[in-house]
MARKENU-111384 format. One record per residue (C-alpha): residue number from 1; x, y, z; residue in one letter. Coordinates in Angstrom, 1 decimal, padded with zeros to 4 digits, m for minus. Each point is the difference from the previous one (the first is absolute). Last residue first. Layout:
<node nr="NUM" u="X" v="Y" w="Z" rest="A"/>
...
// end
This chain:
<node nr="56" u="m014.0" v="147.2" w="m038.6" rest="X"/>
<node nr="55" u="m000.9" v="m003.3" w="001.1" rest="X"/>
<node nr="54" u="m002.7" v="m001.4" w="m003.1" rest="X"/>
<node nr="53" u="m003.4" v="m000.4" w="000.6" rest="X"/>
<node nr="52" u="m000.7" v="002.7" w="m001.7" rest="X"/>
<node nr="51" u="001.5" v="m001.4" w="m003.0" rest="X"/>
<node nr="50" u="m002.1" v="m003.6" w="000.3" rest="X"/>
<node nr="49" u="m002.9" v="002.0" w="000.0" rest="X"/>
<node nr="48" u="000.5" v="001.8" w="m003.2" rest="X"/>
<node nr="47" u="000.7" v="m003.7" w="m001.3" rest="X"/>
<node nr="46" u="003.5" v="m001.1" w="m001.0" rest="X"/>
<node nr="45" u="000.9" v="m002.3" w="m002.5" rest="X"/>
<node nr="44" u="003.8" v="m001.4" w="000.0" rest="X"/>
<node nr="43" u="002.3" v="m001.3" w="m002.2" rest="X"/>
<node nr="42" u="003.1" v="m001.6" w="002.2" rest="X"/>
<node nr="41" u="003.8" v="000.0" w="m001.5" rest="X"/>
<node nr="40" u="m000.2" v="003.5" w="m001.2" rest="X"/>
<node nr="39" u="000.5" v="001.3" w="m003.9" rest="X"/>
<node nr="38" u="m003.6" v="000.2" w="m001.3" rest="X"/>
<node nr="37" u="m002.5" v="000.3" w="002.2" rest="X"/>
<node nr="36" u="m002.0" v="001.4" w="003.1" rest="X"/>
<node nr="35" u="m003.7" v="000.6" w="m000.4" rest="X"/>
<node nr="34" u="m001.5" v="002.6" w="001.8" rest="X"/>
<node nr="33" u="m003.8" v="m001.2" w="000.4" rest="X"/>
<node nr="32" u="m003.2" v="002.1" w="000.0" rest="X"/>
<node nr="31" u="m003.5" v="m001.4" w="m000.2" rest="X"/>
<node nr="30" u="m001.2" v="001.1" w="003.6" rest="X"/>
<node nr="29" u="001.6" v="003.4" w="m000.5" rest="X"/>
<node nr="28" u="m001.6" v="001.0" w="m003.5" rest="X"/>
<node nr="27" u="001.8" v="002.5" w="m001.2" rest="X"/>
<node nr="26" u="m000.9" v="003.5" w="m001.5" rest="X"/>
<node nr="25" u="002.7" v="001.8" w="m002.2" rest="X"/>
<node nr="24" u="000.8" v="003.4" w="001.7" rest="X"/>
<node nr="23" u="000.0" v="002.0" w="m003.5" rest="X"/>
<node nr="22" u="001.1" v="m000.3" w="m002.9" rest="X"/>
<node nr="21" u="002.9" v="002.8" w="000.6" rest="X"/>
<node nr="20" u="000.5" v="m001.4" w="003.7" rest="X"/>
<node nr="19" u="002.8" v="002.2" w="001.6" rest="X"/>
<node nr="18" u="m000.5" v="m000.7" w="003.5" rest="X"/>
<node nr="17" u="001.5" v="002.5" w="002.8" rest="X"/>
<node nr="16" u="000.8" v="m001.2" w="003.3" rest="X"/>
<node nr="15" u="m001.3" v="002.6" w="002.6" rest="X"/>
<node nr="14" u="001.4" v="m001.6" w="003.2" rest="X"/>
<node nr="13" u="003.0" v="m001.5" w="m000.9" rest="X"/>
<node nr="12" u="001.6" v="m002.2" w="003.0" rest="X"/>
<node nr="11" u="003.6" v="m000.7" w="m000.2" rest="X"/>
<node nr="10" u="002.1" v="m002.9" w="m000.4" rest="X"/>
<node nr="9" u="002.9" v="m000.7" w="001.1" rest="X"/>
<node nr="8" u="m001.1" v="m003.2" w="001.8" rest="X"/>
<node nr="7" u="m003.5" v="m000.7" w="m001.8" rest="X"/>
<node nr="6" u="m002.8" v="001.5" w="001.5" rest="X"/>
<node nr="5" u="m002.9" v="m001.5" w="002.2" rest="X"/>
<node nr="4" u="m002.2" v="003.4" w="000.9" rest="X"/>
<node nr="3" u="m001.4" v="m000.3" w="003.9" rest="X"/>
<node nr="2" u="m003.9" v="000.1" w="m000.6" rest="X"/>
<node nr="1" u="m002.1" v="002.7" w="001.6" rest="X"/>
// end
């Protein structure tokens, strides 16, 4: 099995409830971007990719 990466001070949930009244909306992985903008000096577009490529 996989070692968990947590956060420092974090803690490992194991039966995380999700309160979805609509329902789980489904997403398209390969189309989706986070885009960060507004108020920061860079605006960024992240891919789903791009995310798990990310050190956590």
């Amino acid at each position: 099995m996989q070692e968990l990466k947590i956060p420092p001070n974090q803690k490992y949930v194991r039966n995380f409830i999700v309160y979805a009244e609509f329902g789980l909306p489904e997403v398209n992985l390969n189309s989706y971007k986070l885009k960060v903008s507004g108020e920061v000096e860079n605006q960024v577009s992240l891919t789903y990719d791009d995310l798990l490529k990310m050190p956590m």
